[in-house]
C-alpha positions in Angstrom: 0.0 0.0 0.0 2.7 2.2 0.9 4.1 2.5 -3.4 0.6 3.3 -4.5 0.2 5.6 -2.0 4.0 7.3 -2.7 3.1 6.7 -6.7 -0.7 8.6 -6.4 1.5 11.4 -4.2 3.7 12.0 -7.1 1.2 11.7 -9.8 -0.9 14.4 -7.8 1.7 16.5 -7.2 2.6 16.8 -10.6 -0.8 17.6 -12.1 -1.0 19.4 -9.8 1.8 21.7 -11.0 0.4 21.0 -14.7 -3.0 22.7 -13.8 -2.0 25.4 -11.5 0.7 26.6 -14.5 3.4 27.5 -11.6 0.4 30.6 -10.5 0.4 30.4 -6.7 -1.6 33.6 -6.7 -5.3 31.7 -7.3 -6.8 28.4 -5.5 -7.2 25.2 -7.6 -9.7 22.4 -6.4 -9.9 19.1 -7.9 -9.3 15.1 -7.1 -6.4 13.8 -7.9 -7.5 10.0 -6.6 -10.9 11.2 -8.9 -8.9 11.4 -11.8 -6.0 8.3 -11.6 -9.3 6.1 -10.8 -11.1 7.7 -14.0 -7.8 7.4 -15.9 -7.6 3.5 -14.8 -10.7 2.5 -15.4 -10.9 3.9 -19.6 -7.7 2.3 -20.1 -9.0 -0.9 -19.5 -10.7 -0.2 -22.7 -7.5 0.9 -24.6 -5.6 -0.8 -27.3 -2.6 -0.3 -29.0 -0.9 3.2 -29.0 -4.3 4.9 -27.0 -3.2 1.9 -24.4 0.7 3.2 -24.6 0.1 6.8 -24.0 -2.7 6.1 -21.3 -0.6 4.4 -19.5 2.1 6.8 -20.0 0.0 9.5 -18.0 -0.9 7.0 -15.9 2.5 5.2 -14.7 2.3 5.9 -11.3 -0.3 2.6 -11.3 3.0 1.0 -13.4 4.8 2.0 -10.6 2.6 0.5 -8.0 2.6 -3.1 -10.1 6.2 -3.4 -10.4 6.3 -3.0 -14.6 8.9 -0.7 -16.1 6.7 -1.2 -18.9 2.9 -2.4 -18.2 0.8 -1.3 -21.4 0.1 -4.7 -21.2 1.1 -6.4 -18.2 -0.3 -3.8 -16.6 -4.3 -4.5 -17.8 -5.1 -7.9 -16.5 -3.4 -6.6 -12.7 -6.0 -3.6 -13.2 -8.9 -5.7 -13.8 -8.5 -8.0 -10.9 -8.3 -5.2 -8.5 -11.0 -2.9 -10.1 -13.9 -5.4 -11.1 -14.5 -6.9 -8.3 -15.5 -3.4 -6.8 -17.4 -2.4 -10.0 
């Protein structure tokens, strides 16, 4: 639990930085757990390339699984864990 919780630190501090621009003068609300879980659940849909770069934006959940590369290693690990919540 601890490396997904490190991995979804990182990922939201650096969308964070991606939506704020670097402007520390106005307040930015969202859910980074919101969007990694959004994020993970349409690339179980993806293929190919769309699959690459999803995961891509997505490696902190590569991170979590161990893969360097987990286009698709990656897939079958994410359906276990999500589908049985779904």
């Amino acid at each position: 639990m601890e490396r997904l919780s490190a991995a979804n630190t990182q990922f939201s501090l650096n969308l964070f930085k991606k939506i704020s621009g670097g402007n520390a003068s106005k307040n930015v609300f969202y859910s980074p757990i919101s969007i990694s879980s959004a994020l993970a659940m349409v690339s179980l849909g993806a293929k190919g390339n769309t699959a690459a770069q999803m995961f891509k934006v997505n490696s902190h959940l590569c991170a979590f699984y161990g893969h360097a590369v987990c286009v698709e290693s990656c897939q079958p690990s994410l359906r276990r864990a999500i589908l049985p919540v779904c």
